[in-house]
N, C-alpha and C positions, 0 to 999 in steps of 0.2 A: 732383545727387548720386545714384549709383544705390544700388539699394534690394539689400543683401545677403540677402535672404529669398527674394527670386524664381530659381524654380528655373530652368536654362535650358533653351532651346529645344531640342526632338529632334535640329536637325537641326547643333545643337554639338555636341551629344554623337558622339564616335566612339566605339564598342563594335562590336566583333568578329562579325557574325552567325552563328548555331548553324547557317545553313544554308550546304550550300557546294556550289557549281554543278560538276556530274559534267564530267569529260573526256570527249571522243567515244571515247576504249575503255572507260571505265565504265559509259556511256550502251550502248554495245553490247552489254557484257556481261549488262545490268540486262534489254534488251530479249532477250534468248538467254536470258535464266534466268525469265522470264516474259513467254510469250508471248501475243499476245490470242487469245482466245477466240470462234469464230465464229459467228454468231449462227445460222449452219445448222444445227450443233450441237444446238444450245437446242430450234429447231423438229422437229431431228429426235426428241431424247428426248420430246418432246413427243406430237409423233405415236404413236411406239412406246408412251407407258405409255396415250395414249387406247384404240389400237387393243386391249391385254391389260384394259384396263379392260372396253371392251364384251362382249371374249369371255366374261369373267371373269363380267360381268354376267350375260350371258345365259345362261351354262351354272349358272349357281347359280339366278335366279329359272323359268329354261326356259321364259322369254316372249319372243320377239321381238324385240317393239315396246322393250323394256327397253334391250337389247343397243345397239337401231339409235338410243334417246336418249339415251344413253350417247357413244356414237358420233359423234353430231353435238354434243353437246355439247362435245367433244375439239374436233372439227372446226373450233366458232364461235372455238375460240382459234387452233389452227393454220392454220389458213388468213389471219387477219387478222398471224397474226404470219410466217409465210412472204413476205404481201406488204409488212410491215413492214423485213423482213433483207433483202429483193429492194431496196428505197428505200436502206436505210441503205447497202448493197454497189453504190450506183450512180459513177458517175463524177459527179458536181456536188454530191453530200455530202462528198466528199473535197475538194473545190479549196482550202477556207479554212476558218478554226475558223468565220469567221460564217455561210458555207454550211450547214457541218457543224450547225449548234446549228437552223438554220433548218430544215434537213432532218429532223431530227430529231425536233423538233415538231409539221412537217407530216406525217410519216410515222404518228407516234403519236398524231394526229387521226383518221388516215384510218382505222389497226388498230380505232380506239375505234368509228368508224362502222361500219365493215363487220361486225366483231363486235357491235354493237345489230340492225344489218341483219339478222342471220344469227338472231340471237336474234328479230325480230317474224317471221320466216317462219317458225322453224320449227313450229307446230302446221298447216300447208301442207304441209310435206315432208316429218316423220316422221306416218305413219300411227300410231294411237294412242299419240302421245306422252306422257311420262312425265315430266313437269316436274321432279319431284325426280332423275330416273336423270339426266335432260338436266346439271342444277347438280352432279350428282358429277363425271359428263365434262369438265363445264367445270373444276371447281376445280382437277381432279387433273391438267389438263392446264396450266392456270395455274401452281402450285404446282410443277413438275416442273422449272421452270429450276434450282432451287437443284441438286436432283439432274445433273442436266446440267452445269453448272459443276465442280460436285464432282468428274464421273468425266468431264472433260475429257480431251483428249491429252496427256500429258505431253512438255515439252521431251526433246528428244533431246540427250543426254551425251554430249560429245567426250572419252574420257580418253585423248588421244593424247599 
């Protein structure tokens, strides 16, 4: 005798899903009105607000050494993240999502080492280094993607 209290299984239930799979002109449309974002981009604003940083630095403390840890601070991120967008824009990141995710990971290993790397030499390569000027260069070149993303390229508008 079956039991009228037992709810049924998910997979009796038919209900309508709230999601509904794009046509490829929708799918087109969706990729034209937002397009991705290059990770050259990113490194390049990066670069730009490190280098205004050091100048910025050194012309206000009128030290040097300030300027140039400033400088390489910027540097310990853009340089691990150049060679990070160099990996991700290769050809065997792209062949599959499982390459892709793989790539990925190993690329954002290597950014994480070469940036530690860059960080144990530098009191070697900037002459009197400024540990605290060094963590401004770095944050503000860290922190700078969101700005980069923000004043991205905009899509180009067809109102033909």
């Amino acid at each position: 005798m079956p039991n009228k209290n037992i709810a049924p299984l998910p997979e009796d239930q038919e209900e309508a899903s709230p999601v509904r799979p794009l046509s490829a002109e929708e799918a087109r449309r969706v990729r034209e009105q937002n397009p991705p974002v290059s990770p050259w981009w990113v490194v390049a604003g990066q670069a730009g607000v490190g280098f205004v940083a050091a100048l910025v630095a050194w012309v206000l403390t009128g030290r040097q050494n300030v300027g140039w840890s400033v400088a390489y601070g910027a540097l310990a991120v853009v340089i691990p993240a150049a060679v990070f967008a160099r990996g991700l824009t290769g050809r065997f990141s792209s062949l599959n999502a499982g390459s892709a995710a793989v790539g990925f990971l190993m690329w954002e290993m290597v950014k994480i080492a070469l940036t530690l790397a860059m960080l144990a030499m530098a009191p070697r390569l900037v002459a009197g280094l400024s540990w605290p000027a060094l963590l401004v260069g770095l944050v503000l070149a860290m922190k700078v993607y969101w700005v980069a993303l923000a004043f991205a390229p905009k899509p180009k508008t067809n109102n033909a």
